[in-house]
N, C-alpha and C positions, 0 to 999 in steps of 0.2 A: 504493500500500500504506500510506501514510503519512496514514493517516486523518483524525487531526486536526492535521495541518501542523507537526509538532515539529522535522521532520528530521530524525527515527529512529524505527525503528520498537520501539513495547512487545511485551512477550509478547502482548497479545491482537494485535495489530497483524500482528504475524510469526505468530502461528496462523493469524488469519482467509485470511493471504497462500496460505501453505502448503495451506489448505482450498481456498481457490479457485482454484490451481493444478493440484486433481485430486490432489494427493499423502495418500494417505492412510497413516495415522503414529497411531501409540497416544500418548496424552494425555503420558505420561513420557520416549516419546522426542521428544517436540515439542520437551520443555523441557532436555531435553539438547541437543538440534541448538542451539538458541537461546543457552543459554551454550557452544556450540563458536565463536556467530559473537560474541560479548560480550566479546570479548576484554579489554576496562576493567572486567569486573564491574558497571557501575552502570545495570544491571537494561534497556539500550534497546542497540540496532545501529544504530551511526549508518552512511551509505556506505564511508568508510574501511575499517570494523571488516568490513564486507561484503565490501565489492571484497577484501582482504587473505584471509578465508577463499576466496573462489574463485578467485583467482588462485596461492595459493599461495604457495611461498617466492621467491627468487630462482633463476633458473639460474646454473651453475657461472658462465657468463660474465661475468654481472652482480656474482658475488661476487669474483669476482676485480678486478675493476675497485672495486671498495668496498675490498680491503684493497690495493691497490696505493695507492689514494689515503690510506688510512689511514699508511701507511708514511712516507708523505712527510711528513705532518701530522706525526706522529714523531716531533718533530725529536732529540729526546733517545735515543731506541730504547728508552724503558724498559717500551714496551707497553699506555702510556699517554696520550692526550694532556692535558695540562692547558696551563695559564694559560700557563707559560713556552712550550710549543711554538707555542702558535696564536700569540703574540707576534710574533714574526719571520713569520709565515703572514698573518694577519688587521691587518689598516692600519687598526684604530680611528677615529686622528688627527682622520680627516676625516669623522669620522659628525656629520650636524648638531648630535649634544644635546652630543657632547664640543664642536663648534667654539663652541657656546651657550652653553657652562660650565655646563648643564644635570647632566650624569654624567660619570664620569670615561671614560679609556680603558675602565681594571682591568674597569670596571660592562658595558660595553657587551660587552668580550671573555667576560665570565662569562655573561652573556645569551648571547650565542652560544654558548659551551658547554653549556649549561642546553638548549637547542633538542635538541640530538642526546641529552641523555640523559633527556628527557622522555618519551615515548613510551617509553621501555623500564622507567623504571620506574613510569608508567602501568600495565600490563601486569605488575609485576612485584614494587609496591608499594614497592620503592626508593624512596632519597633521592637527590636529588641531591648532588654530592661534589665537583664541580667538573672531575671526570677523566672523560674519556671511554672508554671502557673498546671494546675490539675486536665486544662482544654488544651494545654499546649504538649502535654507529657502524652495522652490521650490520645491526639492529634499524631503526633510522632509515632506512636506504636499501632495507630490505623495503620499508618502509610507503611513500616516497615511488614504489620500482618498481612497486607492484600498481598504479598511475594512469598507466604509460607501456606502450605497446603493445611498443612496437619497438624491437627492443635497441641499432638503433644511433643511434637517438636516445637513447636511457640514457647509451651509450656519449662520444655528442656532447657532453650536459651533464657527464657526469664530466670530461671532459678540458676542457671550457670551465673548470668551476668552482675543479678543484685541480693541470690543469696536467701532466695522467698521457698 
């Protein structure tokens, strides 16, 4: 579908797809279905933005396992996580660019914060703030379940990753 090799498909791209799949669609709902899967607004469907409309949200199981590891992350309980909680969570120390004197801990734990509330406010036009907020963590482990078939591999990496 990917006509000239972008790795997303344009409106004409996803039209011609939709055409040649037999579906046949009035010109203005093409372009409706099209921003339902555009979820970033910037006018292309990359896979992600794909696979996420057809797979859909998470099942209950899956979320409960997201906010079970959120909780932990927690460490304050204020509903939030920032800088101070992933501190005690997240061992910097020994990330090559801090062992480099390249960036500091603070740089490397804020990048990692910045990961989970990207995507959401991708989607959402946010800034980032530095906190991760319970729609943004959420938001992040939608996007990373619509790429995992089998919930107890979902299940396997969550408890690898945060220990639930």
């Amino acid at each position: 579908m990917d006509d000239n090799g972008s790795g997303s498909l344009d409106p004409y791209e996803f039209n011609k797809a939709i055409t040649d799949f037999g579906v046949e669609m009035e010109t203005k709902d093409l372009a409706t279905l099209f921003k339902c899967f555009d979820f970033d607004g910037n006018g292309e469907i990359d896979f992600n933005e794909f696979i996420r409309v057809i797979v859909g949200p998470m099942n209950n199981f899956r979320t409960q396992l997201c906010v079970k590891a959120f909780k932990i992350l927690d460490r304050s309980g204020d509903g939030v996580v920032d800088l101070d909680d992933i501190r005690g969570t997240y061992n910097a120390s020994m990330h090559p660019e801090v062992k480099s004197g390249k960036r500091t801990e603070d740089e490397i734990l804020t990048e990692f914060l910045e990961t989970f509330e990207q995507h959401y406010n991708t989607i959402t036009e946010g800034q980032n703030d530095g906190k991760i907020t319970p729609e943004e963590w959420l938001e992040y482990y939608t996007h990373v379940s619509a790429n995992i078939d089998n919930d107890a591999y979902f299940e396997l990496m969550m408890s690898n990753t945060w220990n639930i």
